[in-house]
C-alpha positions in Angstrom: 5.8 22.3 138.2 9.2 22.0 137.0 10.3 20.8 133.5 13.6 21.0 134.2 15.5 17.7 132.9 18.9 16.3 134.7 21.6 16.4 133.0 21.7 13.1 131.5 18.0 13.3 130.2 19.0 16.9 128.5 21.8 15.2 126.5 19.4 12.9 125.4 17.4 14.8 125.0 19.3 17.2 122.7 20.5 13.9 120.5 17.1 12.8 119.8 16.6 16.9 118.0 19.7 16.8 116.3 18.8 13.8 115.0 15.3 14.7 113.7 16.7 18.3 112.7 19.3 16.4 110.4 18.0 13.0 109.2 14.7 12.9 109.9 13.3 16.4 108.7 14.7 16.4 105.0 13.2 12.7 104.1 9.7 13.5 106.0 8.0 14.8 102.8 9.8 12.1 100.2 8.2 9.7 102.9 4.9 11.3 103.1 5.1 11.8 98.9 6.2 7.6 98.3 4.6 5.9 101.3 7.6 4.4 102.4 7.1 2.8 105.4 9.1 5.0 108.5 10.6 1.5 109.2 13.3 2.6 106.9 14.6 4.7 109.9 14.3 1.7 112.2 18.3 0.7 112.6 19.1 4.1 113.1 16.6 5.0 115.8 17.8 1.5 117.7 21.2 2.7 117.8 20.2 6.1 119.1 18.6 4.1 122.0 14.9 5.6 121.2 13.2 2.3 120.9 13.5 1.8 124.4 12.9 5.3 125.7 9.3 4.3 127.3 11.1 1.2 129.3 13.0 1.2 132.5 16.6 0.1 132.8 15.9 -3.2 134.3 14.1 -4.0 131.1 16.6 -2.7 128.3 15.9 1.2 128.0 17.3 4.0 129.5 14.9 4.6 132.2 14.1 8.1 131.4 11.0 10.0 133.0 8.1 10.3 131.1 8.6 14.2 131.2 11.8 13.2 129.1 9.7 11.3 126.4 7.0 13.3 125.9 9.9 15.8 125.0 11.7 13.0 122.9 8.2 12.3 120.9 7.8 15.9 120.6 10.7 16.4 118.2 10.3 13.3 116.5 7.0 13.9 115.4 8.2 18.0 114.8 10.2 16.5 112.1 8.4 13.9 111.3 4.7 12.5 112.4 4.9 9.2 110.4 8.0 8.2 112.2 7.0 9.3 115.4 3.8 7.1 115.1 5.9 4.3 114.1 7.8 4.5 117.3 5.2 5.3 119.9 3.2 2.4 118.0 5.8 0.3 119.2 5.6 1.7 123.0 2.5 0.9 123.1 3.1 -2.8 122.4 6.3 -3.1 124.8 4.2 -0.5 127.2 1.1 -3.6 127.2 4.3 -6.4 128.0 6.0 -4.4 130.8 2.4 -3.7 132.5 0.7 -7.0 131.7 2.9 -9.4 130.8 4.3 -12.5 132.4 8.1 -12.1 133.8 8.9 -14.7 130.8 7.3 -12.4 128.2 9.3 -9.7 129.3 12.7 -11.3 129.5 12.1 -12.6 125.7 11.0 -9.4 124.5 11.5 -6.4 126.2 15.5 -6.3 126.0 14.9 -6.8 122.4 11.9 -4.5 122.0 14.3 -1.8 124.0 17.3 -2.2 121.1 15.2 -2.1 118.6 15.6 -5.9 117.0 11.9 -6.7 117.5 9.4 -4.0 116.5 6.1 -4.1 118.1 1.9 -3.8 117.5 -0.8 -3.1 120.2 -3.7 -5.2 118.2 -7.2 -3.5 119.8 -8.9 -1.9 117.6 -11.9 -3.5 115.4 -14.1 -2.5 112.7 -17.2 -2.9 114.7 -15.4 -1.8 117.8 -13.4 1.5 117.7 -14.5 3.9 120.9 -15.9 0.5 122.8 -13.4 -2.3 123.1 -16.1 -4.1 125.0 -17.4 -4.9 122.1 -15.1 -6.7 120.8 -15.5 -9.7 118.9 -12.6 -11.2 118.4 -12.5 -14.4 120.9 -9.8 -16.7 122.5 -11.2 -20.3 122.9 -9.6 -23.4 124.7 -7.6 -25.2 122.5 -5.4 -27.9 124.6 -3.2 -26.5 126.4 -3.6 -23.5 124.5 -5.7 -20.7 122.8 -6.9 -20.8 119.2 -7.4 -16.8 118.4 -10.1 -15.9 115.7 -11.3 -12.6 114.7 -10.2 -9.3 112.7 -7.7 -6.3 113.7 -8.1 -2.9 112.1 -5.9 0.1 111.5 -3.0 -1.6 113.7 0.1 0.4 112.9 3.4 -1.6 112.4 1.6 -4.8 111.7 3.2 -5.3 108.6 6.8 -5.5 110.3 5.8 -6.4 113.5 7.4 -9.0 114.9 5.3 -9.2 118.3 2.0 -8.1 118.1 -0.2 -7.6 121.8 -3.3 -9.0 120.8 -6.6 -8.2 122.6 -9.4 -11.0 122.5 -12.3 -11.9 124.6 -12.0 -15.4 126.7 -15.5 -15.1 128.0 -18.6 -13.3 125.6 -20.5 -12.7 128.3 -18.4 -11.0 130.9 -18.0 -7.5 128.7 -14.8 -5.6 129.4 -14.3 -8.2 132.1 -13.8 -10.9 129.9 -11.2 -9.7 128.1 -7.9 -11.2 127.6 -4.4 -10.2 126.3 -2.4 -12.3 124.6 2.0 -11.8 123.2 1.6 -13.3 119.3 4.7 -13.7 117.5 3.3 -13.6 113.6 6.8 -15.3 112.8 6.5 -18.0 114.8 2.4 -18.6 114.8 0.6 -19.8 111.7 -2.5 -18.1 111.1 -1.5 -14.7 111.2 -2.9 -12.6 108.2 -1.9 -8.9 107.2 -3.4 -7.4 104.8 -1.2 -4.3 102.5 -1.1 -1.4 104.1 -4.3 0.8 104.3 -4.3 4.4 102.0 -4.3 6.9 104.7 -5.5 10.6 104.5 -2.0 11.5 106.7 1.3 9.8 108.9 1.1 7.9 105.2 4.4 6.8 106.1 3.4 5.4 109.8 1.5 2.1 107.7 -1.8 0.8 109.4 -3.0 -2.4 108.4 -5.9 -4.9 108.9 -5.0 -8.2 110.7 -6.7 -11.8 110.4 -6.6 -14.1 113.0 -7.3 -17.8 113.2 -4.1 -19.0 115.0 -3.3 -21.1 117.9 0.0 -19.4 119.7 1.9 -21.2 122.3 0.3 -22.0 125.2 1.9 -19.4 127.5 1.0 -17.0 125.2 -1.6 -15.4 127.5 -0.8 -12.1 129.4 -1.1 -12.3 133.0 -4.6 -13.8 134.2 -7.5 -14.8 131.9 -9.3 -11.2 132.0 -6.7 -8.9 132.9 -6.5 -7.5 129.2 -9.0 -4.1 129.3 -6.9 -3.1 132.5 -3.6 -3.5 131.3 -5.4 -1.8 127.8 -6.5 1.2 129.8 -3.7 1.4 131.0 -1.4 1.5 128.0 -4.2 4.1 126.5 -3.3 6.4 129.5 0.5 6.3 128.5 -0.4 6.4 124.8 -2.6 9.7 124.9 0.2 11.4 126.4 2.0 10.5 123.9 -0.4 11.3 121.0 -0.5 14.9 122.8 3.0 15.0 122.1 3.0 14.2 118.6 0.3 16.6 117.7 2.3 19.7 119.7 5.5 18.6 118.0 3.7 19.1 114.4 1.7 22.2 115.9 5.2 23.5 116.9 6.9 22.9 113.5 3.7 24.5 112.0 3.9 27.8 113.8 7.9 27.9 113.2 6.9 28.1 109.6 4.4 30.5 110.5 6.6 32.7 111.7 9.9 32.3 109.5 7.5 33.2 106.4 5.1 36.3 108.1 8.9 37.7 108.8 10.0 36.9 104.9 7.1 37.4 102.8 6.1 40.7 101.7 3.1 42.5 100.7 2.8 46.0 99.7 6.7 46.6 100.6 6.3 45.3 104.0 6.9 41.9 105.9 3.2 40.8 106.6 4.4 40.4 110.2 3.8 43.8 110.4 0.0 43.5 110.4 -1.9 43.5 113.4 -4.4 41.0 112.0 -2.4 38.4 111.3 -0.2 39.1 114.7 -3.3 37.7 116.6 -3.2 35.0 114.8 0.8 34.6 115.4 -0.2 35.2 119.2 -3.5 33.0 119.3 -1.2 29.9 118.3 2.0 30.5 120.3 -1.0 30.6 123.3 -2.5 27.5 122.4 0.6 25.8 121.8 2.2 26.8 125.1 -0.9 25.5 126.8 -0.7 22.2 124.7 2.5 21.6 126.1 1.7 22.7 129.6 -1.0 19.8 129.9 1.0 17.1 128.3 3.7 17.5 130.8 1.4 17.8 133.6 0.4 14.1 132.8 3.7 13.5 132.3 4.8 15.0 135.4 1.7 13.1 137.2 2.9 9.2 136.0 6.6 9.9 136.8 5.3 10.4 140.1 3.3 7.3 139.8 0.0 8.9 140.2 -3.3 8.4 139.1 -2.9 10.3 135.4 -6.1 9.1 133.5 -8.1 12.2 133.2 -5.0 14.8 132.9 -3.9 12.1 129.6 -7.7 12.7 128.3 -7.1 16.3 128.9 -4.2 16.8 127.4 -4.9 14.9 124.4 -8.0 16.3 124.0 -6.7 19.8 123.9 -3.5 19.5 122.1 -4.6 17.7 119.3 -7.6 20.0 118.4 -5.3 23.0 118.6 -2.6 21.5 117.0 -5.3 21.3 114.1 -6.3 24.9 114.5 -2.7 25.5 114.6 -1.5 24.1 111.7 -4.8 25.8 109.9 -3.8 29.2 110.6 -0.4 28.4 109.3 -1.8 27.2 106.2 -3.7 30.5 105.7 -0.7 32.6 106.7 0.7 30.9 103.9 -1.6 31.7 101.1 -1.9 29.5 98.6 1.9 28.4 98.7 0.5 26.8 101.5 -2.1 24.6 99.9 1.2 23.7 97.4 2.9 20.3 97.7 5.9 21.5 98.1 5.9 23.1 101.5 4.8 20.9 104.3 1.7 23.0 105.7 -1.0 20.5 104.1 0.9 17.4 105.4 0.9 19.0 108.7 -3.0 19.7 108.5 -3.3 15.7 106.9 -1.1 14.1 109.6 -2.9 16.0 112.6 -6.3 14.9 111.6 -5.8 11.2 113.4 -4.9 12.6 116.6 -8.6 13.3 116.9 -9.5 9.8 116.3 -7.0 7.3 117.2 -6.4 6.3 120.9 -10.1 7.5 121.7 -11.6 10.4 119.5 -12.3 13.5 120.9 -15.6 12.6 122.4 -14.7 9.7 124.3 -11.5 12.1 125.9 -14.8 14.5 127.0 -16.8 11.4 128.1 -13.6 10.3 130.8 -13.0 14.2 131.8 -16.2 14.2 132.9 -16.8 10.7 134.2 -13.7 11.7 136.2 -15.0 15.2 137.6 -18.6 13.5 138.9 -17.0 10.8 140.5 -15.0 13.0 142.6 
């Protein structure tokens, strides 16, 4: 497998770092410290053309491969997670439109998704319905013409700014994952639409999640495709956003052992750099390994959807893995540092905070292991 990038993809490429290397990196912590919401780097991040970076030309973005972006979210989340979860928060809502939508719903939002004037949230998550989206209960009933939407959202990043929101609800209780709908909310334009303040978050405390009412009726072409097309073009969206979780958590994993190895080379004990013992080379060699394979498996999905292949497992894989070494990762960096490592003022511990969601979010750990090997029988 090649990772190779054309030339046009490289200088993007190469933009997107400097960018995180200069702006992004020196406010991550004041972000992380304050809570401010990573929206603040919003107008910038449009005019760099990385709001658009998941969508094809046609559609507003660039129409980079997907080897390209999981590069991109790689060093935005290096420099800072919060703002890469802002962003690929946002993919995922234009991501749901592009796959699911109606060719209306993409022509009013996905040109203005792409620059960045209309941020997005993928609503699918519930408080009673986390690893099982059958489960659901928040419903879509006929209403007219219409739909009258009713039910609670939880831990839905970019709610509170969102101005399109792709909102998962079921059209028929008894049907399971089949009766599940998707419908394109605009909270601006739709009464009915509650967010609650932002929820106080462990880590990414500047990527905001928030809890979201329901009890609206949107316009009537508000639905996404056909009446129980919604946990495909969900599954779908999950596939693209696990690679893209894998990338965050190697991008933090990377910035982690960097630090690792800039302060084993400086720090000193005993009138020698503590890179020069063997113990704590093996832990210098077990991460560089695990990080290497990290990145290996996230652009073998990567590699797999540009080629429009069947992806699902190698996304569970590769999220699986990277985001429980990333963890170890950022761990051992930690412990390299001693106890100026458990101190506010260098970012180890908001590494080890902001990489603990990656286990969680976009299906934990388990359910990753549960599709691996769903995937493995059935063949």
């Amino acid at each position: 497998m090649t990772t190779e990038l054309p030339d046009d993809e490289r200088l993007m490429l190469e933009t997107v770092e400097r960018f995180a290397d200069d702006v992004l990196k020196p406010k991550a912590g004041e972000l992380d410290e304050r809570g401010t919401f990573a929206t603040v780097h919003l107008p910038a991040l449009a005019e760099l053309g990385v709001m658009g970076l998941n969508l094809p030309e046609g559609w507003g973005g660039p129409g980079v491969s997907p080897m390209a972006l999981y590069r991109a979210v790689e060093a935005i989340a290096g420099a800072c997670g919060s703002t890469a979860s802002m962003v690929t928060a946002h993919f995922l809502a234009s991501d749901a439109i592009l796959i699911g939508g109606t060719e209306a719903q993409r022509q009013a939002i996905l040109p203005a998704a792409a620059a960045g004037e209309k941020l997005g949230a993928f609503a699918l998550t519930e408080p009673q319905a986390g690893s099982n989206p059958a489960d659901m209960g928040c419903r879509a009933e006929r209403d007219g013409n219409g739909w009258r939407l009713s039910g609670v959202k939880h831990f839905i990043s970019n709610a509170g700014a969102a101005d399109f929101i792709v909102v998962f609800a079921k059209t028929d209780m008894a049907a399971g994952a089949r009766g599940i709908s998707a419908f394109l909310v605009e909270p601006g334009k739709t009464e009915g639409v509650a967010v609650s303040p932002p929820e106080r978050t462990m880590g990414l405390r500047g990527g905001h999640v928030f809890e979201v009412r329901f009890d609206c009726v949107p316009p009537s072409d508000a639905l996404m495709g056909a009446e129980g097309s919604g946990f495909r073009t969900a599954m779908k969206v999950l596939d693209n956003g696990r690679v893209e979780v894998a990338a965050q958590a190697t991008g933090i994993a990377r910035a982690a052992l960097d630090a690792a190895l800039s302060w084993a080379k400086q720090r000193q004990v005993g009138g020698h750099p503590i890179a020069e013992f063997q113990g704590l080379q093996w832990m210098l060699a077990d991460m560089a390994t695990e990080l290497a394979a990290s990145r290996a498996l996230g652009l073998d999905a990567a590699a797999k959807r540009g080629r429009g292949e069947r992806f699902s497992m190698e996304a569970s894989m590769a999220k699986l893995f990277a985001t429980e070494a990333a963890s170890r990762i950022a761990d051992r960096a930690l412990q390299i540092h001693g106890g100026y490592g458990y101190s506010r003022e260098l970012p180890l511990e908001r590494y080890v905070r902001d990489l603990r969601i990656f286990q969680i979010y976009e299906g934990s750990s388990e359910i990753q292991r549960n599709i691996i090997a769903r995937n493995l029988l059935a063949a």
